[in-house]
Structures are given as structure tokens and as C-alpha cells.
C-alpha positions as CSV (number, residue, x, y, z in Angstrom):
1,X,0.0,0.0,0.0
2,X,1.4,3.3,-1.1
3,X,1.9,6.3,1.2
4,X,-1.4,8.2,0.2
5,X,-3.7,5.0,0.6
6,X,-1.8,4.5,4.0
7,X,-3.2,8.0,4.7
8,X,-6.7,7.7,3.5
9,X,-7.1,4.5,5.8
10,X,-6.0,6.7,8.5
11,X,-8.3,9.1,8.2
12,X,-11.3,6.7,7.3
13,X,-10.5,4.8,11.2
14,X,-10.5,8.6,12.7
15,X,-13.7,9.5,10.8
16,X,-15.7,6.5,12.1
17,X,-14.3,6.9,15.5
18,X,-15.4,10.3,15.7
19,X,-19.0,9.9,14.1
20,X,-19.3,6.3,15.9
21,X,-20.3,6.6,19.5
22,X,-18.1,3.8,21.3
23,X,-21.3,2.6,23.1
24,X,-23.2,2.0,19.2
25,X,-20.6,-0.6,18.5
26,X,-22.6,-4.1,17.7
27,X,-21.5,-6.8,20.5
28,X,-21.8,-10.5,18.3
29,X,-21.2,-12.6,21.6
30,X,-24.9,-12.1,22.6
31,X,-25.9,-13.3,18.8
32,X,-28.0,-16.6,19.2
33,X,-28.1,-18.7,15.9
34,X,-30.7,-20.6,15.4
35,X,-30.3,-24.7,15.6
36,X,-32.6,-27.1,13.7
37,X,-32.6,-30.3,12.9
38,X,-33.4,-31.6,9.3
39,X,-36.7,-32.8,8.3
40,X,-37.9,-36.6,9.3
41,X,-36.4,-38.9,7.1
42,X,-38.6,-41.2,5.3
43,X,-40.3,-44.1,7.4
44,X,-41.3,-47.0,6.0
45,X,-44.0,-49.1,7.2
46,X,-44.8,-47.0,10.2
47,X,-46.0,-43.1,10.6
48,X,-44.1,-39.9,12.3
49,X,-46.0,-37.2,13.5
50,X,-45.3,-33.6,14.9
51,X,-43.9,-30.8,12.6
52,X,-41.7,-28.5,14.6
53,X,-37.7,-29.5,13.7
54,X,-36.2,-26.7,16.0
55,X,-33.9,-27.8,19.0
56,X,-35.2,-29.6,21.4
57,X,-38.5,-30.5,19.7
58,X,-40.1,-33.9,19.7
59,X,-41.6,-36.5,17.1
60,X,-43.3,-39.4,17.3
61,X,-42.6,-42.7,15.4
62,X,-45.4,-45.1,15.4
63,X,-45.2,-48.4,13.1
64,X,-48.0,-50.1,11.2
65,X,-50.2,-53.0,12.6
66,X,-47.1,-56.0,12.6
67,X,-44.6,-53.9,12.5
68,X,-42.3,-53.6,15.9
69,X,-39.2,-50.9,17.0
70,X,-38.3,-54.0,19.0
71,X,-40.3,-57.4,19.1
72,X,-38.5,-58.7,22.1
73,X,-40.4,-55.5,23.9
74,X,-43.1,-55.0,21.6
75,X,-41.8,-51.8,21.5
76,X,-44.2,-50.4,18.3
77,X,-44.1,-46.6,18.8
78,X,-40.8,-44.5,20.3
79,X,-40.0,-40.5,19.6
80,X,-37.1,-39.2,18.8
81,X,-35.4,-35.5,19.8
82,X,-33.5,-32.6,18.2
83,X,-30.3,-32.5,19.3
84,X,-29.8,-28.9,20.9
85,X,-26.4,-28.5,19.7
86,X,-25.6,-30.5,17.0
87,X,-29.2,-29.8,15.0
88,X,-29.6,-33.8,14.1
89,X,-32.1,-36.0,15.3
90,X,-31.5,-38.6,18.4
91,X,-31.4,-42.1,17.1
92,X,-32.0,-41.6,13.6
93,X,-31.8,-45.0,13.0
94,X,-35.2,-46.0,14.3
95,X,-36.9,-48.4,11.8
96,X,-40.1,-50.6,11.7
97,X,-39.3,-54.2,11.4
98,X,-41.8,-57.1,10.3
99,X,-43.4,-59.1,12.8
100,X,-42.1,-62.5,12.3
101,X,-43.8,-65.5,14.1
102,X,-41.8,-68.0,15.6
103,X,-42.2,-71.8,13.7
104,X,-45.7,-73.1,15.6
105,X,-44.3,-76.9,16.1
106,X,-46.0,-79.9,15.2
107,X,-48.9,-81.5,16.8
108,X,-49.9,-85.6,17.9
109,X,-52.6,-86.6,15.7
110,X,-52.3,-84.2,12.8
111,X,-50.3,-82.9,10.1
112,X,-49.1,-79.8,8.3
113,X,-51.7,-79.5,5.5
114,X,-50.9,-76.2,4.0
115,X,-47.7,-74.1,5.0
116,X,-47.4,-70.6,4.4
117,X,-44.5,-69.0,2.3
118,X,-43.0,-67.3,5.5
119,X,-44.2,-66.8,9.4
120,X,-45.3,-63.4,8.9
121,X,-47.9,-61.3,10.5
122,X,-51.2,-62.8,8.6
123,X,-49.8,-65.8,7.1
124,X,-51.9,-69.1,8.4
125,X,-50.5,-72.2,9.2
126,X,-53.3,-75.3,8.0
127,X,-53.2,-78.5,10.2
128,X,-55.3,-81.5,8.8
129,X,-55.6,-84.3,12.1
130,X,-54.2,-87.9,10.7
131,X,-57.1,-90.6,10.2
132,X,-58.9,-92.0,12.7
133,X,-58.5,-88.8,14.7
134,X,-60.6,-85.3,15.4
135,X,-60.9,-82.0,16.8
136,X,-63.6,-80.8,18.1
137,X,-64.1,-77.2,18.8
138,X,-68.1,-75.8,20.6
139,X,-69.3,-78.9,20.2
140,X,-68.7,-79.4,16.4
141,X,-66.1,-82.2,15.1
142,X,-63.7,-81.1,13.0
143,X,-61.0,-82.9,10.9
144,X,-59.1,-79.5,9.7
145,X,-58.2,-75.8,11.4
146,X,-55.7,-72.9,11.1
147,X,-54.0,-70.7,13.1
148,X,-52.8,-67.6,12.3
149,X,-49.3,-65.2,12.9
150,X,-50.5,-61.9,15.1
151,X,-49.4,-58.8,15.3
152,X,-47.6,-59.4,18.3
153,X,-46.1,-62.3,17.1
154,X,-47.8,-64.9,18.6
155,X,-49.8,-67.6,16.8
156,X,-54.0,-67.3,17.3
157,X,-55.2,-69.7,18.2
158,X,-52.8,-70.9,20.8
159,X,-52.0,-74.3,19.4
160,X,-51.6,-75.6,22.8
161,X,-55.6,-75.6,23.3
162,X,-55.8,-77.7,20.3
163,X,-55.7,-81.5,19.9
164,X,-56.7,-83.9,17.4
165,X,-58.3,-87.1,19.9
166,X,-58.3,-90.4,18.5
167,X,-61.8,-91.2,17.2
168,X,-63.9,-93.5,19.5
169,X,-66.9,-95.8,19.0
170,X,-69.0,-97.2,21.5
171,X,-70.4,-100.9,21.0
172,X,-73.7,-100.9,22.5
173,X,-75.6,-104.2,22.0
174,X,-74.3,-106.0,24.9
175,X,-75.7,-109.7,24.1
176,X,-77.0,-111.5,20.4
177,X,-79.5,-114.5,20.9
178,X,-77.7,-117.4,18.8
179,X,-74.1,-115.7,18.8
180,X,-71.5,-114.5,20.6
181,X,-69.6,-111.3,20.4
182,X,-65.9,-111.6,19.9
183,X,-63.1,-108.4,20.7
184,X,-59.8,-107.8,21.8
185,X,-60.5,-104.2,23.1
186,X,-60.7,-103.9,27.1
187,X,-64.1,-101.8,26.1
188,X,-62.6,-98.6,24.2
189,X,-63.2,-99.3,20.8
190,X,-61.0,-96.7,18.6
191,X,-61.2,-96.0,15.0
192,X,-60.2,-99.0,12.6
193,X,-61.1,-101.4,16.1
194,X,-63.4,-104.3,15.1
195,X,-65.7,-106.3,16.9
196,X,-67.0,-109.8,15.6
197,X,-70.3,-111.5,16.1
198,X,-70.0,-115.5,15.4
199,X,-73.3,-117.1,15.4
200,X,-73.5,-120.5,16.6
201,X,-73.8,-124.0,15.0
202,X,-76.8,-123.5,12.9
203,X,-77.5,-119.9,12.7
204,X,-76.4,-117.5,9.9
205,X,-76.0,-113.8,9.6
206,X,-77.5,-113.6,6.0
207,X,-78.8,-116.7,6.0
208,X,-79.3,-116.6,1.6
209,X,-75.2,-115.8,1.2
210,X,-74.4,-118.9,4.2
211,X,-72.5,-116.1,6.3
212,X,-72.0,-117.2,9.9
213,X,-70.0,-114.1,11.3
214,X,-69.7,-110.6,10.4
215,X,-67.6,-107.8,11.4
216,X,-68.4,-104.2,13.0
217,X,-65.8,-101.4,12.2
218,X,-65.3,-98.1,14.2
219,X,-66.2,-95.8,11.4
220,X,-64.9,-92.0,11.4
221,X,-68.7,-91.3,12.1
222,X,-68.4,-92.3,15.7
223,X,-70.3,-95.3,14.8
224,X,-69.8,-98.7,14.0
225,X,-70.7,-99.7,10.3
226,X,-72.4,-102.3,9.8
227,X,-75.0,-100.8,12.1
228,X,-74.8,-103.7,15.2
229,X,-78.6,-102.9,15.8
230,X,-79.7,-104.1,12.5
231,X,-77.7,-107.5,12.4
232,X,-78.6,-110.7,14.1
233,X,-78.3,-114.8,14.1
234,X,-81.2,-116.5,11.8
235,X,-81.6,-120.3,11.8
236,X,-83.0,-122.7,9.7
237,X,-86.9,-122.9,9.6
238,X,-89.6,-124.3,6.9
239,X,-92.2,-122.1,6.9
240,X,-94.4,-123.5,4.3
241,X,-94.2,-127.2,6.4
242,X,-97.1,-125.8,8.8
243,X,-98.3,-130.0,9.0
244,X,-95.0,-131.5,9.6
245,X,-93.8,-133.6,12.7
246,X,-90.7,-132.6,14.5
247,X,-89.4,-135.6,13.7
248,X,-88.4,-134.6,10.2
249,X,-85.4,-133.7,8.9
250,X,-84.1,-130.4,7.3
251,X,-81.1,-131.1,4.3
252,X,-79.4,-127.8,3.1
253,X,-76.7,-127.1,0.4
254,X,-75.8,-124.7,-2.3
255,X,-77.0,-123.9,-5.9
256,X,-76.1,-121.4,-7.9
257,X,-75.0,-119.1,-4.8
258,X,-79.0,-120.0,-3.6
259,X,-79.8,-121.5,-0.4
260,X,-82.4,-124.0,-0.8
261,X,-84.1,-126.0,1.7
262,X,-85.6,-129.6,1.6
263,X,-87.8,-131.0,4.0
264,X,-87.7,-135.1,4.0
């Protein structure tokens, strides 16, 4: 800087100092600059309310319906601060995670039927109970059900209030004139359990076929098929011999699958 700038600097300072009150002069160390944090990042699967983004101000994350901040808490909703000095948001990190279901298991008497494509919220897991067993539910027998993933993570219904029961049958005739009734069971008959009724020496079951025993089967109706009520021991009578002694005789055999009878 050359001598005559030198002096027009000089005389600028002396100018301002004499027009310039000393007590006018701005003093920056009460300035307050103004701290905010940017605006909410994007949230997926979940909401975030409140607007303000100064220091210090507040907002609230809330996730969707099966979506968790933490699932071991069930933590679904959290807020998050402005920083007051370093203008960013606490825990920006905060994310809303899928509610995933933990595998249901298996279960005695049934079988997976229809498995979903993953254990999240909604999906449905189908059990089918194995033959010969049932689950009843209000009074109503049932051979299929679901269950479904919930929002909080936990399968509905509780599969441990559900069983498939092996089916059972009860045998009610007690006694059949002309035959006796033949089982293995101590008296709980289950599905697939058979009971026999053998008629004695002279006696048939269908008396036209020759058949001397038949079998009843626990049925997945509860009931035994053929119906025991309906079946019983017929022997050998001639009808159309109303004159004839006792002392004759009846000869039977086989003809063409027909039973024929002769009186001699």
C-alpha cells in the first residue's frame, strides 16, 4: 500500500471513530443462531408425527399393525429429539421391522396341510388331524383348522388348546341270541377297532349268502358300520311245512350261490 492509501485508511478509522459513538458498537457474543434439525427422514411401514424441527422438539414414530421398533419388547411406537447443539435427530436409526412368528411346532394326531410362504404377520398355518382322529371345537367335530401369525407375534389360536383325539366308537348291543360277540378291546373301541359277532352252530347272519360271522368297524362317524342294531343270528326254519312232525329232517346245500331248503 502506497503512502497516500496509508493515509486515506488513516483518516477513514478517525472518521468513524469520531462519528461512531463507542457505546453504538454491535457486541456478536450475545448473537443466538438458530439450531434445527433436518426434516424426518422417510419411514417406511410406520407413521411420524409432529412438525416443529427446532432444537429440542419432539416427534413421534409409530409403526404399522405388525410392525415392531423392538419385538422382544413389543416396543411399536418411540420419539425421537433434536439434538440442541448439533441440530440432528436422536437415534435416527429408528426403523419398523416385520413381525415375524416364531415356527408353531407340530402336533400328535395331525399334520401340516398347507404351509405358508414365510411366518409373517397374517400368514396361516393349515393343520389336517391324521385318520382315525378329530378336533372338536363348541361342540362341532372337525377334521381341519388354522392358526394364524398376530401382530404381536404370537400364533391365534394358541395351538396348545388344540388337539386332534383319536376317534372312538361305543359298541352298545351287549348280548346276540344265537351268537356270541368276539373283541380284543378292554371296552374302548377306537377307530379302525373291530368287533366280531359269530353265530352258533346252525344260525347264519345272512342266511341266503351262508354267512356265519360278520364284522363291525369303528367308522370315522363315531359309529360302527355295519349298524350292530340291525344285524342278528337267523336259523334254519320251513315255513311252508305248517303239518309237519318234529321228527323230520331239514337237508341244506348250495346252488347257484341259492340256499335251498328240503324237507324229507
Amino acid at each position: 500500500m502506497d503512502t497516500g492509501s496509508n493515509q486515506m485508511f488513516i483518516s477513514l478509522q478517525l472518521f468513524v471513530k469520531v462519528l461512531v459513538p463507542i457505546n453504538l458498537i454491535l457486541d456478536l457474543s450475545h448473537v443466538r443462531v438458530r439450531i434445527s434439525c433436518p426434516p424426518a427422514y422417510y419411514l417406511l411401514n410406520g407413521t411420524i408425527s409432529g412438525s416443529s424441527v427446532d432444537a429440542g422438539a419432539q416427534k413421534t414414530i409409530t409403526c404399522d399393525i405388525g410392525f415392531w421398533i423392538n419385538k422382544e419388547t413389543k416396543l411399536s411406537e418411540e420419539t425421537i429429539t433434536c439434538d440442541m447443539k448439533k441440530g440432528i435427530w436422536m437415534r435416527p436409526d429408528v426403523a419398523c421391522i416385520e413381525t415375524l412368528c416364531d415356527d408353531p411346532g407340530d402336533l400328535v394326531g395331525a399334520h401340516r396341510y398347507r404351509e405358508p410362504a414365510s411366518l409373517k404377520y397374517k400368514e396361516k398355518m393349515v393343520y389336517r388331524c391324521n385318520e382315525g382322529y378329530e378336533y372338536v371345537v363348541n361342540k362341532t367335530t372337525k377334521s381341519e383348522f388354522l392358526t394364524t401369525c398376530g401382530s404381536d407375534g404370537v400364533w391365534e389360536p394358541d395351538l396348545n388348546h388344540i388337539e386332534c383325539k383319536r376317534i372312538e366308537c361305543n359298541f352298545t348291543v351287549e348280548h346276540y341270541d344265537h351268537g356270541d360277540i368276539l373283541h380284543s378291546s378292554n371296552g374302548t373301541f377306537y377307530y379302525g377297532d373291530q368287533v366280531k359277532l359269530e353265530c352258533i352252530h346252525g344260525y347264519w347272519v345272512y342266511l341266503d349268502k351262508g354267512i356265519k360271522s360278520i364284522n363291525f368297524t369303528c367308522s370315522e362317524t363315531q359309529l360302527f358300520y355295519p349298524n350292530p342294531l340291525y344285524v342278528k343270528c337267523s336259523g334254519l326254519y320251513n315255513s311252508s311245512c305248517i303239518s309237519c312232525k318234529l321228527d323230520y329232517s331239514v337237508m341244506s346245500f348250495f346252488h347257484n350261490h341259492t340256499l335251498v331248503f328240503i324237507a324229507t
